[in-house]
C-alpha positions as CSV (number, residue, x, y, z in Angstrom):
1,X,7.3,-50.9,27.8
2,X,4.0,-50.8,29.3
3,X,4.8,-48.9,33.4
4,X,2.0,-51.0,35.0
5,X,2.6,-54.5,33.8
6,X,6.4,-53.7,32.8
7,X,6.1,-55.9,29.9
8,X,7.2,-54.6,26.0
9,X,4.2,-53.1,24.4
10,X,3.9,-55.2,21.0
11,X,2.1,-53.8,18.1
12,X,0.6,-55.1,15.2
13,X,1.6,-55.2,12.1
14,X,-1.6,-53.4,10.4
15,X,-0.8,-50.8,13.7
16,X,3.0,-50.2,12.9
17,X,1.7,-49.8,8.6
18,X,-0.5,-46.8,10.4
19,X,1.3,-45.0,12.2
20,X,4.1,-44.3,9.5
21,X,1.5,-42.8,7.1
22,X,0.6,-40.3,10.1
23,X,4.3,-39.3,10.6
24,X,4.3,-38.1,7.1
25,X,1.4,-37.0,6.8
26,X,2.1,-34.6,10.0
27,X,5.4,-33.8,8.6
28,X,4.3,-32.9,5.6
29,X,1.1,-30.7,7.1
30,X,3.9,-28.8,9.2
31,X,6.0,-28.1,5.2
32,X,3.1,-26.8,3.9
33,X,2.1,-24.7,7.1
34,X,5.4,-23.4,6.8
35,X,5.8,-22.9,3.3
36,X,1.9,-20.8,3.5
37,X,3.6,-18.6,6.3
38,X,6.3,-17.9,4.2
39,X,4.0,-16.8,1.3
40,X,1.9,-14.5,3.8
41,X,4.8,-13.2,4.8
42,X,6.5,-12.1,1.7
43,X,2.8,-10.7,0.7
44,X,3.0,-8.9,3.9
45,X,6.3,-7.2,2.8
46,X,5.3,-6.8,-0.7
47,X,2.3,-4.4,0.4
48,X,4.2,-2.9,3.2
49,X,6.8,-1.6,0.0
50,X,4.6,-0.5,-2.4
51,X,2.5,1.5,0.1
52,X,5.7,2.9,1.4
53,X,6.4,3.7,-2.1
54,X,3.1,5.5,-2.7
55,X,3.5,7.7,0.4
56,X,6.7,8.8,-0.4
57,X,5.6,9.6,-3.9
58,X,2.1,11.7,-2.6
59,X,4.2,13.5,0.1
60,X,6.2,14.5,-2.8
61,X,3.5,15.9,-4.9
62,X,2.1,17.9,-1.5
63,X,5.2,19.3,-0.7
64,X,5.6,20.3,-4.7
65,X,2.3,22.0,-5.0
66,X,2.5,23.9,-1.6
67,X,6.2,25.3,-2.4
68,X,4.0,27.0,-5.8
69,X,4.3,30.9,-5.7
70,X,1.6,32.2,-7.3
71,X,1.2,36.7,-7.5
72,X,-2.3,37.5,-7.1
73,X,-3.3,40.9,-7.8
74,X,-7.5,41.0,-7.6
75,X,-9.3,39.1,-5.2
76,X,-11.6,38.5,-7.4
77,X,-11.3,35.4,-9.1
78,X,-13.3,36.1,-11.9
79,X,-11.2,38.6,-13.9
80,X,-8.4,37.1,-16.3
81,X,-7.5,40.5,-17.7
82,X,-4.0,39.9,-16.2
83,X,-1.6,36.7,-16.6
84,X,1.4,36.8,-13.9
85,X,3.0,34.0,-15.6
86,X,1.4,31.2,-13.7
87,X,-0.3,28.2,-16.1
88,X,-2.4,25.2,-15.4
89,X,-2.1,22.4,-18.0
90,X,-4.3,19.3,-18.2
91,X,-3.3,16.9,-21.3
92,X,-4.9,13.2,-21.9
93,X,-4.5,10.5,-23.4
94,X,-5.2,11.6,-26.7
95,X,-2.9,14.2,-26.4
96,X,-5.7,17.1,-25.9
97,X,-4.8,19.9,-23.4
98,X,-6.7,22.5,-21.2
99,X,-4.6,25.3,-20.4
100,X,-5.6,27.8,-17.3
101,X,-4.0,30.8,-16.6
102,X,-6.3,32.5,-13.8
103,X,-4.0,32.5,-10.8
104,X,-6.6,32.7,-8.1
105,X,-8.1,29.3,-10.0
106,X,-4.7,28.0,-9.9
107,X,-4.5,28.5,-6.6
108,X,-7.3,26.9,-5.8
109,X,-6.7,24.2,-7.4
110,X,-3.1,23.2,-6.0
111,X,-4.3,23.6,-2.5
112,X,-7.2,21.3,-3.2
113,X,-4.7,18.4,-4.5
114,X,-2.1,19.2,-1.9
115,X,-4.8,19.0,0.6
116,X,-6.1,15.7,-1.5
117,X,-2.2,14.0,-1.4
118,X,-2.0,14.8,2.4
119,X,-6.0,13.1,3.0
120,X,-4.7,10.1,0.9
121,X,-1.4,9.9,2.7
122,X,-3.2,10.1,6.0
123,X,-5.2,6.9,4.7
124,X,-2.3,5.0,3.4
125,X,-0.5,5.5,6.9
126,X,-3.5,4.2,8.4
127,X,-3.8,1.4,6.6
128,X,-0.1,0.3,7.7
129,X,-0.3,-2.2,10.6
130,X,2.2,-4.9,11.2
131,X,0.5,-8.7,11.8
């Protein structure tokens, strides 16, 4: 009913055959909305996982490398007259392999990737913001 006149509003019939179509068609808008805020969502999650994942896996790795014990008898770096049991392998994927056994080089180098996996977990954490 119309307030002003009080008298039933009457529509036509090419009015009523609009205004179901827009019903759906809202209804359907608010589905897909939805179902897209779903998706982000679950994408949201995924990344969240596998980041959380990574860090745990590079924090690993850190704390492994900075736990090494490695004797050093010479500061300088250069001699590898002695071996105190300590070895560096690098293999590929062709199965070759580099082998080091200079400790202070050693050294050097498990600092640098612990240092590397801390930079990179420092990155990650960054990285993690909620929406």
């Amino acid at each position: 009913m119309n307030e002003n006149n009080k008298k039933p509003t009457v529509l036509k019939k090419e009015e009523v055959l609009l205004v179901a179509p827009i019903k759906e068609v809202a209804e359907t808008a608010k589905i897909v909305k939805i179902g897209l805020n779903l998706e982000k969502t679950l994408t949201v999650v995924e990344e969240l996982y596998r980041k959380s994942k990574q860090l745990t896996r590079l924090k690993f790795y850190a704390e492994r490398l900075r736990g090494f014990e490695i004797e050093q008898k010479d500061e300088d770096f250069k001699n590898e007259s002695h071996y105190n049991g300590c070895a560096l392998t690098i293999s590929d994927d062709k199965r070759d392999k580099f082998e080091l056994k200079n400790p202070f080089l050693i050294k050097e180098v498990a600092e640098f990737l612990a240092k590397r996996f801390e930079d990179k977990t420092a990155e990650i954490e960054a990285e993690i913001v909620l929406p």
